[in-house]
Backbone as a ProteinNet text record, in pm:
[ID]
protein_1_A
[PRIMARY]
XXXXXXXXXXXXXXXXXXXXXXXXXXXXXXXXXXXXXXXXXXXXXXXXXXXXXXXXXXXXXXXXXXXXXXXXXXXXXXXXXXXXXXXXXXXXXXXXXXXXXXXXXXXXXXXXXXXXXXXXXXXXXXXXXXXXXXXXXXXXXXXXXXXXXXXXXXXXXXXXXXXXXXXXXXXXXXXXXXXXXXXXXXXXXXXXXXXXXXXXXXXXXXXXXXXXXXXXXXXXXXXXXXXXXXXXXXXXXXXXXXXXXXXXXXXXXXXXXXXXXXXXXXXXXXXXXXXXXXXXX
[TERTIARY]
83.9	0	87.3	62.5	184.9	90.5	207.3	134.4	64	-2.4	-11.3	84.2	62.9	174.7	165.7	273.2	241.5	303.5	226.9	300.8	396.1	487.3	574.9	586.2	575	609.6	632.8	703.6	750	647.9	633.3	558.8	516.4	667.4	711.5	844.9	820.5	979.9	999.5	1055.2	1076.5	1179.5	1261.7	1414.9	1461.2	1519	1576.3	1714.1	1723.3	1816.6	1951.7	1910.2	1930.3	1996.5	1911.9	1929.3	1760.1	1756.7	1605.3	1597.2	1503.9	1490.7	1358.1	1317.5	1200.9	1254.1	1152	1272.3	1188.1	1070.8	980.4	939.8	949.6	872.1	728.7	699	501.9	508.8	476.5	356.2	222.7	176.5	40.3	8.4	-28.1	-38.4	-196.5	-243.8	-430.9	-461.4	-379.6	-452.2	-461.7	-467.8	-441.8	-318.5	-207.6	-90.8	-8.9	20.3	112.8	215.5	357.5	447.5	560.4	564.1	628.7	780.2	890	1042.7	1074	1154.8	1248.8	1349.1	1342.8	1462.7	1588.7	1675.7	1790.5	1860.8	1890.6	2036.1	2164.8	2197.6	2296.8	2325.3	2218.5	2200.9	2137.3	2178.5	2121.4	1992.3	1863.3	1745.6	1714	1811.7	1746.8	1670	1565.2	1504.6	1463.9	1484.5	1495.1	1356.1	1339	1176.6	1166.9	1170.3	1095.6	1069.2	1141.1	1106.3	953.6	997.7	845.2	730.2	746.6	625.9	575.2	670.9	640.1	561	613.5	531	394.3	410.3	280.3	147	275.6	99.8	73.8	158.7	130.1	16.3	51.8	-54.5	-164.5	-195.5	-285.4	-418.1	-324.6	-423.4	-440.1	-340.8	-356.7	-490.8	-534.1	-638.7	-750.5	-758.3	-864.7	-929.3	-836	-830	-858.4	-1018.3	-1043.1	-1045.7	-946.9	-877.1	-791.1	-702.8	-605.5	-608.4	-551.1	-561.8	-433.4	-308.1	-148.5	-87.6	-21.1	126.6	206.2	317.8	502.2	554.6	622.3	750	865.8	936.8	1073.9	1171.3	1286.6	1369	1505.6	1517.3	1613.5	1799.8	1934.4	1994.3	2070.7	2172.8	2191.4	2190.3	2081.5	2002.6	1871	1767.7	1650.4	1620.8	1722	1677.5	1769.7	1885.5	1978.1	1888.2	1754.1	1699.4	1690.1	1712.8	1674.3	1811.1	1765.1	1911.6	1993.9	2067.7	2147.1	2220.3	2257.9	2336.5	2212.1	2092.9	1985.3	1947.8	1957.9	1948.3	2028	2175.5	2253.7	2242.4	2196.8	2192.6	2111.7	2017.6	1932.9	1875.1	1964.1	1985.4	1911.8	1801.3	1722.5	1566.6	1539.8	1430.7	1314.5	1252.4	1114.1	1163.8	1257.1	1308.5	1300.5	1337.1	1326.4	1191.4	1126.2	1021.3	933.7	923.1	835	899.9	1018.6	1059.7	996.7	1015.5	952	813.6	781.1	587.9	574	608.9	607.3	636.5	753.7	813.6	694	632	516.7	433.4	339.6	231.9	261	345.6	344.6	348.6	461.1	461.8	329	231	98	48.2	77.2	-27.6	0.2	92.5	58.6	-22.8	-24.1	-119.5	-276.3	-292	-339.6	-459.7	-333.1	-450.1	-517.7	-614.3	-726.5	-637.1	-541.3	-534.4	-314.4	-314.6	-199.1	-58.8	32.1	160.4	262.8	376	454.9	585.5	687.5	786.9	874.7	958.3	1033.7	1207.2	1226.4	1374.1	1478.6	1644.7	1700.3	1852.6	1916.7	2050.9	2031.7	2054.7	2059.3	1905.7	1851.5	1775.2	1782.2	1844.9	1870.6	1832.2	1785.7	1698.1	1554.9	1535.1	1438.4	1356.3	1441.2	1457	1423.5	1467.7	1409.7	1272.8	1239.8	1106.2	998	1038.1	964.6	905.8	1023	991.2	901.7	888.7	842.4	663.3	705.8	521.4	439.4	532.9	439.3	366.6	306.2	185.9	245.4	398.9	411.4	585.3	646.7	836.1	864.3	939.2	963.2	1131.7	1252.4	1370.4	1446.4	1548.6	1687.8	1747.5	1782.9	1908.4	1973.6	2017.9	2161.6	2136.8	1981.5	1970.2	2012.2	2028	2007.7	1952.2	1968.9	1870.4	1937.2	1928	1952.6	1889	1867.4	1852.1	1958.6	2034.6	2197.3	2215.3	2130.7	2143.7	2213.4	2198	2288	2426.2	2480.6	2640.3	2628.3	2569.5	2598.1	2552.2	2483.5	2446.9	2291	2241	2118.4	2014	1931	1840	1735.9	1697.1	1626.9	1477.8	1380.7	1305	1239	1188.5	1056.9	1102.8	1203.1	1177.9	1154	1193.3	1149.9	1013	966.6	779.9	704.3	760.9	735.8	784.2	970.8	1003.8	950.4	901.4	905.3	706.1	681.9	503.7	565.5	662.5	706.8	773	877.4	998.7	942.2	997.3	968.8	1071.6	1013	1071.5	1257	1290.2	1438	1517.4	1441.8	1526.6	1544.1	1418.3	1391.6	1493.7	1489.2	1565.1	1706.5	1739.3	1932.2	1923.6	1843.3	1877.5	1894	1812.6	1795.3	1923.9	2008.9	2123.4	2222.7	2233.6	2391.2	2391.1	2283.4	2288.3	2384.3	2342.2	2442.3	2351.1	2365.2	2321.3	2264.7	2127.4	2060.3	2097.6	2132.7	2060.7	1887.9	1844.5	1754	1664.7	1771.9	1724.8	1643.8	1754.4	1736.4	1595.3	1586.9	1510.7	1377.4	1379.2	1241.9	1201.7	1283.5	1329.9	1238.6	1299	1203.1	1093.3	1046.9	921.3	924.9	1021.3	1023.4	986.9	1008.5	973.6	910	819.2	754.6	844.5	937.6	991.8	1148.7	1207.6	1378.4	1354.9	1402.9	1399.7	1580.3	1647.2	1728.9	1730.1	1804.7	1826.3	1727.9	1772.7	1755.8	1565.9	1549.1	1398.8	1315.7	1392.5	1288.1	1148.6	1165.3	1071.6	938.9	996.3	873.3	806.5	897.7	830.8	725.3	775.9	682.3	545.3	561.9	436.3	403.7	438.4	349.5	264	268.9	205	89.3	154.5	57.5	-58.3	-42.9	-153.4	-202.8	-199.6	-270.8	-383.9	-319.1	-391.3	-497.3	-487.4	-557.1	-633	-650.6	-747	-879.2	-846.7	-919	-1029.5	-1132.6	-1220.3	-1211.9	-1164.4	-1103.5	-1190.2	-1290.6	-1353.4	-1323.4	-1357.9	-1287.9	-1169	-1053.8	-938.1	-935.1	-973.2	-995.5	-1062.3	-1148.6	-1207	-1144.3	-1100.6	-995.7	-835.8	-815.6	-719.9	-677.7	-831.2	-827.2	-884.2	-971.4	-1001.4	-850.2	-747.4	-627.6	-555.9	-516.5	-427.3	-511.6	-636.3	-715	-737.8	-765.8	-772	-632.1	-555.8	-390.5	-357	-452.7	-406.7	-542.1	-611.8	-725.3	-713.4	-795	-784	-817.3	-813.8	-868.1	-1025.2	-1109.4	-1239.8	-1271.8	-1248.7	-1256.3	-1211.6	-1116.9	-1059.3	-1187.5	-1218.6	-1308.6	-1449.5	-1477.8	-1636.1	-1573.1	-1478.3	-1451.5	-1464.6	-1366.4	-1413.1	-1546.3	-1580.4	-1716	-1828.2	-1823.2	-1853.5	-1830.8	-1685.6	-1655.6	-1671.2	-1673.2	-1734.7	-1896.8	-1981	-2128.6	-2147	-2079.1	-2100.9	-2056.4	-1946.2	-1859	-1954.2	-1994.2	-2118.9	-2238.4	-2284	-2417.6	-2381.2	-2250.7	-2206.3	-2238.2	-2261.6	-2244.5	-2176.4	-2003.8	-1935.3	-1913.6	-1963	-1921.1	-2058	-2195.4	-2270.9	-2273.9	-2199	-2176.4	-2108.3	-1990.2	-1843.7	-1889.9	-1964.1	-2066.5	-2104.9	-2223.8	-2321.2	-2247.9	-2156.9	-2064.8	-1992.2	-1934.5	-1866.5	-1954.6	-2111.5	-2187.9	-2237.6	-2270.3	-2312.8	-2149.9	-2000.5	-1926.8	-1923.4	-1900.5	-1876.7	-1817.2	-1684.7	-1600.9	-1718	-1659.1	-1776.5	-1787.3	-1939.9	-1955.5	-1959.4	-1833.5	-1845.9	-1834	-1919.1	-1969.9	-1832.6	-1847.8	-1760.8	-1622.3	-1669	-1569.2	-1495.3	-1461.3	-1374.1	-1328.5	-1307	-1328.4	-1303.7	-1402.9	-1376.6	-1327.8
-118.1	0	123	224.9	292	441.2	501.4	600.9	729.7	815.8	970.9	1058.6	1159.3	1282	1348.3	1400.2	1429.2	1557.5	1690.2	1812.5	1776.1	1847.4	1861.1	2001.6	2025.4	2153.5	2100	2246.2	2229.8	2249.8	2160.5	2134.1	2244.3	2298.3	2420.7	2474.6	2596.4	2688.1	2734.5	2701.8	2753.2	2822.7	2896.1	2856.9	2767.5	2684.5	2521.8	2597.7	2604.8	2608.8	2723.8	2799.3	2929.9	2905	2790.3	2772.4	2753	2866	2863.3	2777.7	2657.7	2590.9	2518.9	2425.8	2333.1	2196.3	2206.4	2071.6	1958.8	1953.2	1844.3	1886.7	1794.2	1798.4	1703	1784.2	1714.5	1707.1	1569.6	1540.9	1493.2	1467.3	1396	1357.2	1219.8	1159.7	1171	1139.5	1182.8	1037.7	939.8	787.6	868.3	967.5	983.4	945.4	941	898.5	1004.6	1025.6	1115.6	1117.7	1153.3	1105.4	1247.8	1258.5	1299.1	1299.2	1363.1	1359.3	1445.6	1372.1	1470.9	1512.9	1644.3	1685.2	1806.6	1717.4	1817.7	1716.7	1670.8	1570.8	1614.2	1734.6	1815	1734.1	1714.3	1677.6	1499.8	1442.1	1315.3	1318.2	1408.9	1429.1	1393	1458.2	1461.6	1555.7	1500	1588	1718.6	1816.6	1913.5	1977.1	2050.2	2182.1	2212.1	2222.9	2285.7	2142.6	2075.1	1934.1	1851.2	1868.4	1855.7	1934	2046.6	2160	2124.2	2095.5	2123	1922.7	1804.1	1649.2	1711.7	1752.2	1766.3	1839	1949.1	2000.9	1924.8	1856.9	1791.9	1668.3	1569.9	1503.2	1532.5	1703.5	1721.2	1742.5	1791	1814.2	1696.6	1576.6	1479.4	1409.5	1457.4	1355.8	1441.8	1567.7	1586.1	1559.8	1520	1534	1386	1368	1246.3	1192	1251.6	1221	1152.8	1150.7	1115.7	977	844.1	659.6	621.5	680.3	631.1	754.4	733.3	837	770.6	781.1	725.1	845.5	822.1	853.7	794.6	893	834	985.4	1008.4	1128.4	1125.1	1263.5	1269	1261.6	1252.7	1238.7	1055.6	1071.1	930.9	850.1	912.4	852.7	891.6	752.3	800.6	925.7	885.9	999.9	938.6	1064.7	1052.4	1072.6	1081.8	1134.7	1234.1	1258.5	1422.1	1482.2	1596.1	1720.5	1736.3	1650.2	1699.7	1768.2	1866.5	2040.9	2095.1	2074.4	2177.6	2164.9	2008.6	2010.5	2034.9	2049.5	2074.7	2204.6	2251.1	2420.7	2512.9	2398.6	2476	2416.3	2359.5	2298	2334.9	2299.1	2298.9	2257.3	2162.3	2061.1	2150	2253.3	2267.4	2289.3	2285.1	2271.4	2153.9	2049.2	1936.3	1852.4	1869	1852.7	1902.3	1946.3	2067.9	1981.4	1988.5	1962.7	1764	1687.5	1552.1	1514.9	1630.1	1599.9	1657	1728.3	1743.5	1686.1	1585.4	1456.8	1343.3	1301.9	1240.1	1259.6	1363.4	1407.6	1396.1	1432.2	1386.4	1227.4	1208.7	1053.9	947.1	1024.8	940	986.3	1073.2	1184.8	1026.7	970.2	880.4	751	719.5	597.3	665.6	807.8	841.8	868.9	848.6	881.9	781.5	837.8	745.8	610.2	686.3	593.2	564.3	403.6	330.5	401.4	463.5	532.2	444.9	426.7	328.1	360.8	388.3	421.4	332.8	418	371.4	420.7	358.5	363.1	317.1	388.8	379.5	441	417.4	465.6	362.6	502.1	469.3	548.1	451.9	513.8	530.4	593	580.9	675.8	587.2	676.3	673.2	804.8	850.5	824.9	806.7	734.2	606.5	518.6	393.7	408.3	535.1	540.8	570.4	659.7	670.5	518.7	491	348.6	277.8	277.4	161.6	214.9	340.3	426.5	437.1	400.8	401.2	279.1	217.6	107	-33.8	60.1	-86.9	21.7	-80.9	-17.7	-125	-16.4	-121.3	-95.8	-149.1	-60.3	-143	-67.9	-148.7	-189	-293.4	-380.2	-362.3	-222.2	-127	-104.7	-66.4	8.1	-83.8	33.4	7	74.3	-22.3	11.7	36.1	127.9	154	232.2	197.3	337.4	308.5	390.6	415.1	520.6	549	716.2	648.8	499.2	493.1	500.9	500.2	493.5	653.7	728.8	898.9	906.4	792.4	852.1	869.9	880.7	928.5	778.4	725.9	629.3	620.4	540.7	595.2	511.5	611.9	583.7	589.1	691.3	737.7	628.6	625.9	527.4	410	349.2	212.4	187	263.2	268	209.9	252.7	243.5	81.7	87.7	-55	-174.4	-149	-262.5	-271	-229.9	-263.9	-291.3	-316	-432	-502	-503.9	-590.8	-714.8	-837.3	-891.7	-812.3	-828.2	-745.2	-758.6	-890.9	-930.5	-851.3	-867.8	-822.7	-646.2	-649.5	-491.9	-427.3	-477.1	-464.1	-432.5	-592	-576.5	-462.6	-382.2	-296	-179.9	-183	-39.5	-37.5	-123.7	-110.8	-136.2	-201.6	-235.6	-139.3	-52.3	47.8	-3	-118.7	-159.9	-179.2	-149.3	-179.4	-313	-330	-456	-404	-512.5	-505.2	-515.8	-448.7	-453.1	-630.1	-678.9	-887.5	-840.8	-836.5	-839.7	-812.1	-670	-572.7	-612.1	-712	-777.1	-883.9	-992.5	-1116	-1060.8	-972.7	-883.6	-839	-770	-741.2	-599.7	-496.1	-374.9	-359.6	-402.7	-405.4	-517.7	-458.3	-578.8	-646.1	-529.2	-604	-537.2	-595.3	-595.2	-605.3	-479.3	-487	-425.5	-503.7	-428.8	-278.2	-149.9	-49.6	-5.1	-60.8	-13.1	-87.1	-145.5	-188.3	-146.4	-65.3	-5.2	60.7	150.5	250.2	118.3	48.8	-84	-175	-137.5	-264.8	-218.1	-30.7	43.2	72.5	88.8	90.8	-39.3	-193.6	-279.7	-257.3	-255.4	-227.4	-84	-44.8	78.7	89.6	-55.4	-58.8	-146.3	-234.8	-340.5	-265	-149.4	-26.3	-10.5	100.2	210.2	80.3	-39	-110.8	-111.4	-130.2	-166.2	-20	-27.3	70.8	141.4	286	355.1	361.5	367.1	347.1	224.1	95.7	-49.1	-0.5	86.2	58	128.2	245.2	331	305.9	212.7	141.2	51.1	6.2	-127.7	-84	32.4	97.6	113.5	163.1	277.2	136.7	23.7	-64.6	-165.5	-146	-225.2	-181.6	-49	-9.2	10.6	26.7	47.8	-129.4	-216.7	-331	-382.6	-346.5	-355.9	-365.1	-195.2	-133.9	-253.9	-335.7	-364	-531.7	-550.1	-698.7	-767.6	-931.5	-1018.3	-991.5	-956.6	-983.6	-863.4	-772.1	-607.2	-546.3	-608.8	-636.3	-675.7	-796.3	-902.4	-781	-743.3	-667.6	-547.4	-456.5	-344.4	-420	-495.6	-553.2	-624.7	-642.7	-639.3	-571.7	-467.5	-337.8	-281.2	-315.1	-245.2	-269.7	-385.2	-502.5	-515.9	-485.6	-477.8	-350.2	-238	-154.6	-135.6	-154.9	-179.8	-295	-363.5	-439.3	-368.7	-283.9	-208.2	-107.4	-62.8	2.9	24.9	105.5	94.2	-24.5	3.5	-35.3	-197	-231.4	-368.5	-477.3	-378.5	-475.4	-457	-387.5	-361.9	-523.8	-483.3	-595.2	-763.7	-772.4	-886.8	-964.2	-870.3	-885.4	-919.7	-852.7	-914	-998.7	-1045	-1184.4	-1254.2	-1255.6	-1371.6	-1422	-1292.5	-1292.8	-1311	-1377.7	-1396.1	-1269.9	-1120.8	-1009.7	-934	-843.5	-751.6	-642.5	-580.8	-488.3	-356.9	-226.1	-166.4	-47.8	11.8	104.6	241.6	306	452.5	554.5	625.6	673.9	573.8	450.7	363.7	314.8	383.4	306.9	359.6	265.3	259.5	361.4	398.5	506.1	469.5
0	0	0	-90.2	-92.9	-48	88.1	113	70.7	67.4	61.9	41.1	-21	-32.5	120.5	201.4	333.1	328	415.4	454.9	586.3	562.1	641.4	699.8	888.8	952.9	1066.4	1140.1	1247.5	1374	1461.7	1517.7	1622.1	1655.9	1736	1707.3	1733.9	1707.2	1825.1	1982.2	2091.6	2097.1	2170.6	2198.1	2293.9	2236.7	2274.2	2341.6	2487.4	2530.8	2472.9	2449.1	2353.8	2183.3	2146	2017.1	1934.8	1883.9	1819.1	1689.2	1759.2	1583.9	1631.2	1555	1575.3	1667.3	1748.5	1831.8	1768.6	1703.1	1692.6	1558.7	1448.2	1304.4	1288	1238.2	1246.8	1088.4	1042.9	922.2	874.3	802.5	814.6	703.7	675.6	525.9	522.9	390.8	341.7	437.2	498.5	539.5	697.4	750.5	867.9	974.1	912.3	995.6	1047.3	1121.6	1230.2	1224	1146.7	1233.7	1274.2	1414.8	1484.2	1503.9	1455.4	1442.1	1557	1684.4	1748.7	1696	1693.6	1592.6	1668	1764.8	1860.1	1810.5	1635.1	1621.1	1705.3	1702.5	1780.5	1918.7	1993.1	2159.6	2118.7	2064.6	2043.4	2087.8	2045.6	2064.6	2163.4	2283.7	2479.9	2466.5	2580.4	2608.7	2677.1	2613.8	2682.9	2712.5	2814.2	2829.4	2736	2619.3	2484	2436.8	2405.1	2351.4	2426.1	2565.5	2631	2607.5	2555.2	2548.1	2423.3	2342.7	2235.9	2191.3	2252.1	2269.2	2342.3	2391.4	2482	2405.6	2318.7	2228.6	2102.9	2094.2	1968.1	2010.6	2148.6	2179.1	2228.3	2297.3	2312.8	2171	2055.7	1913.5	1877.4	1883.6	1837.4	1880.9	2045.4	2061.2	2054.4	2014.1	1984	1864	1703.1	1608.4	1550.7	1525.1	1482.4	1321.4	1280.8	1106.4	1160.8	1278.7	1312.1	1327.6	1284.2	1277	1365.9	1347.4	1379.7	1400.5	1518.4	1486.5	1588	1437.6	1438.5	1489.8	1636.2	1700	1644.3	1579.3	1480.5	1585	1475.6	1531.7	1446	1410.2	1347.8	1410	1282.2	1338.2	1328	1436.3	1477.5	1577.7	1699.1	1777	1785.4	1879.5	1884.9	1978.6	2095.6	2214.4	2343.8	2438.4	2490.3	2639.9	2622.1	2746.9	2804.3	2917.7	2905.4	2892.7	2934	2838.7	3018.1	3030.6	3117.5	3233.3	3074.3	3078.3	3105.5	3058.2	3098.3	3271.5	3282.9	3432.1	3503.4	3512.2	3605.1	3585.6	3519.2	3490.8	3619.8	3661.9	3761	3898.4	3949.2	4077.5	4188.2	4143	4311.6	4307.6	4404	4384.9	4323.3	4376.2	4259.4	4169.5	4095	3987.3	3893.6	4011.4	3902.5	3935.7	4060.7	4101.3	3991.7	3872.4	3781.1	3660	3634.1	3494.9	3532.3	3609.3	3614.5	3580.1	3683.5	3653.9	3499	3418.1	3299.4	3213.7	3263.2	3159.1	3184.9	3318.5	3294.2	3256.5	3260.6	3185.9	3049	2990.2	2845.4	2847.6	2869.7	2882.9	2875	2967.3	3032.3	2887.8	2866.5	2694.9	2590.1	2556.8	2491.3	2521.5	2649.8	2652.9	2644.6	2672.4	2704.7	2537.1	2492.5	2297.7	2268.6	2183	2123.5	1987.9	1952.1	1845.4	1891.9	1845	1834.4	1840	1879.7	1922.9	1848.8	1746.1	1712.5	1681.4	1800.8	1817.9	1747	1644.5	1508.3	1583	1579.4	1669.4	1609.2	1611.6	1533	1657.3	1670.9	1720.6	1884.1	1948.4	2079.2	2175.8	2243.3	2308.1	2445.9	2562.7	2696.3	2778.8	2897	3012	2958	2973.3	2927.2	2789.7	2712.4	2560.9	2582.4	2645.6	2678	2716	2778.7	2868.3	2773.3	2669.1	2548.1	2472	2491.5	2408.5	2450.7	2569.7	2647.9	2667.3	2633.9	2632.1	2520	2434.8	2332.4	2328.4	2264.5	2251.4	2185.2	2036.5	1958.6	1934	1878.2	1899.6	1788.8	1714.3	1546.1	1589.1	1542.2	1605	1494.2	1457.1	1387.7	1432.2	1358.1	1400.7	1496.3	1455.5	1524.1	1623	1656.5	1811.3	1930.1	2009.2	2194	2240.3	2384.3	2482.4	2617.8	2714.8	2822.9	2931	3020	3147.1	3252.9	3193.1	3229.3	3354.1	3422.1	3485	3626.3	3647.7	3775.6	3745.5	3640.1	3594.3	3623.2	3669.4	3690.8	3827.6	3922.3	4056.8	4038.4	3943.7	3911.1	3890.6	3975.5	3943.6	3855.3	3737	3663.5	3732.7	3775.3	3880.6	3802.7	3699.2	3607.7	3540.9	3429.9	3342.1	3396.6	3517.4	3540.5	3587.8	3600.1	3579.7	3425.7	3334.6	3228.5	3192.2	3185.7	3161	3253.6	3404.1	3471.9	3421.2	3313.1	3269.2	3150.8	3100.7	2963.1	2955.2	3097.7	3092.3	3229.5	3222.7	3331.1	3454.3	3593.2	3711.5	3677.8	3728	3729.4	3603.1	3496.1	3345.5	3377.3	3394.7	3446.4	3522.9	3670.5	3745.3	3720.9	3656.8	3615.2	3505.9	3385	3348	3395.6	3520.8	3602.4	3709.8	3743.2	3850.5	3825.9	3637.1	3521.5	3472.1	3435.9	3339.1	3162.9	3184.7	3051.5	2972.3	2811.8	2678.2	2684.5	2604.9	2507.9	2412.4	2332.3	2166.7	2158.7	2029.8	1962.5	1985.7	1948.1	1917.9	2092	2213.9	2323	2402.6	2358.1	2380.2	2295	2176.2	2147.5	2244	2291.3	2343.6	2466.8	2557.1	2686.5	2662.1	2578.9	2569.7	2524.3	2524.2	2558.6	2379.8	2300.9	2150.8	2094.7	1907.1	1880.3	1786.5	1718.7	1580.8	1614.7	1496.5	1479.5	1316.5	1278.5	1089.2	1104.2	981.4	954.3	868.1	912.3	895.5	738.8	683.9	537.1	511	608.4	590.7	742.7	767.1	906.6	860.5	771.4	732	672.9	600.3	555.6	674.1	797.1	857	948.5	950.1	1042.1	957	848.3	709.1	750.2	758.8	776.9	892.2	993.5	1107.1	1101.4	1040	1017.8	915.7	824.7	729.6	778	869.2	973.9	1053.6	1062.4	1201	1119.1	1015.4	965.4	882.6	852.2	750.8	911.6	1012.2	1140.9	1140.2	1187.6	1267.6	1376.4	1331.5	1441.4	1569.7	1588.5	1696.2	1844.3	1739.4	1786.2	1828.5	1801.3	1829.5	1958.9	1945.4	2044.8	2178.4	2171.3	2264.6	2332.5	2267.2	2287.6	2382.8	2303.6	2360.8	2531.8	2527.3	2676.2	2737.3	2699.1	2804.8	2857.4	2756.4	2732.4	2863.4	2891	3023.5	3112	3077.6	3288.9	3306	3223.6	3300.9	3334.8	3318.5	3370.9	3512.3	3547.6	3672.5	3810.2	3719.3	3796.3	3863.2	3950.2	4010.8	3883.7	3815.8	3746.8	3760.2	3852.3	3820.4	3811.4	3858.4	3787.9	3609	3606.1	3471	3382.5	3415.3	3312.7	3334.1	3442.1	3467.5	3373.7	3347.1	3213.2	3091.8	3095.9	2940	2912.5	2985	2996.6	2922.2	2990.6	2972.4	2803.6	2791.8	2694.5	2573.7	2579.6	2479.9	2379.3	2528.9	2560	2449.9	2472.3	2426.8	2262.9	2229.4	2126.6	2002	2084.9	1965.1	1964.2	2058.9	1974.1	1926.9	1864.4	1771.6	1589.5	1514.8	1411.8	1367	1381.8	1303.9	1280.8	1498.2	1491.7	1435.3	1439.6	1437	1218.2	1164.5	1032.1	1006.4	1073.1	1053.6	1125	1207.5	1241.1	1061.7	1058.3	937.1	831	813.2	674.2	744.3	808.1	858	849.1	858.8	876.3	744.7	623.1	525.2	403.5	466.2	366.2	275.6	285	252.2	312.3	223.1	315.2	374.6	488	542.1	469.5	496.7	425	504.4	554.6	669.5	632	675.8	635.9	588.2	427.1	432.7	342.4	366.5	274.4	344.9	437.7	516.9	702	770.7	905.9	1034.2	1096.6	1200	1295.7
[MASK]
+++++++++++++++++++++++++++++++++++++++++++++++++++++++++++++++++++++++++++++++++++++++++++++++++++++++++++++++++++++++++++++++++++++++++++++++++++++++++++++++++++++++++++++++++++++++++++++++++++++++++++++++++++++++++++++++++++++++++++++++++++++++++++++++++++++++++++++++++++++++++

């Protein structure tokens, strides 16, 4: 399936740490796809306070914006993301300080589980700390060959506490664990093997393998997905029989739907379905 012609802009023009540029590139193909470029190649795309301001408004339009099916977290450069910016933090030493810049790295963070439609972090260099934490938030993680993986911040004194929130809900505890107190590199193979990713494409076939997954998405009924979505992480946080009573629920509802009692009828009647518009909300 070969995509759409897509605009390309900058998502935001802040000043990045007294260098004014776009820290984040926004596109959008006619199939509804998103994809989002951190763009500080300079700083191996850490994250800095503009880089957060600027994820945060992009997922806030994103979920209001129901054209919207997918959006790819990729990043320019030759890593995915070094985590946060450092130099920006030692710059300003003193707890409501970082007490402010944290709760802001989560709130975005939560902003992706938090969307209506599929997140599919396309990864490519090195991703550490925080970068790992990205990864691990998005929904689905396509990565090359080449990449790694780390939350390295105890090799500096620094525990990576936030990101292991994220990895210890994809990694089993122990795996988890030894990455959070070795601070040493996975490979990509590795980092599928754990859970923290779905696929391993080599370099030169990354961009195809993240298009496969993404024409899997957008053929589905955006509604179904969306539903599915948000019942996917609250029955997570819930006992087994609380769990089963949401999906429940969510289910119940999701079939007296348009779309599903559409996609029923043609499953029963041996016909692709005939969903309003041509194709799936």
């Amino acid at each position: 399936m070969k995509a759409a012609p897509v605009s390309i802009e900058p998502a935001s023009i802040p000043k990045d740490f007294g260098v004014e540029e776009p820290v984040v590139l926004r596109s959008q193909d006619g199939r509804g796809v998103v994809t989002l470029r951190l763009n500080r190649p300079h700083a191996f795309n850490a994250l800095s306070e503009a880089m957060f301001a600027a994820l945060q408004r992009e997922f806030d339009a994103i979920a209001a914006d129901e054209s919207v099916r997918v959006v790819v977290l990729a990043a320019e450069g030759k890593a995915f993301c070094a985590g946060h910016d450092l130099k920006e933090m030692r710059a300003t030493p003193s707890l409501d300080y970082y007490q402010q810049l944290f709760a802001q790295c989560s709130k975005m963070m939560l902003s992706v589980q938090h969307l209506p439609v599929p997140v599919i972090a396309r990864v490519h260099g090195v991703a550490t700390a925080a970068g790992s934490q990205l990864v691990a938030m998005c929904d689905l993680a396509v990565a090359s060959s080449t990449a790694k993986f780390a939350v390295s911040g105890v090799n500096l004194g620094l525990f990576c506490s936030a990101p292991g929130v994220a990895l210890s809900r994809n990694v089993l505890r122990k795996a988890a664990f030894e990455m959070l107190v070795t601070g040493e590199f996975i490979s990509a193979e590795e980092a599928k093997e754990r859970g923290l990713i779905n696929r391993v494409a080599e370099p030169e076939h990354l961009d195809a393998e993240v298009e496969r997954l993404v024409v899997s998405i957008v053929s589905k009924p955006r509604i179904a997905v969306a539903m599915g979505k948000e019942l996917f992480y609250r029955q997570a946080e819930l006992s087994i029989a609380a769990a089963y009573e949401a999906a429940e629920e969510t289910m119940a509802c999701n079939m007296m739907g348009e779309v599903a009692l559409e996609g029923v009828q043609a499953f029963i009647e041996k016909r692709p379905p005939r969903w309003s518009q041509g194709e799936p909300r």
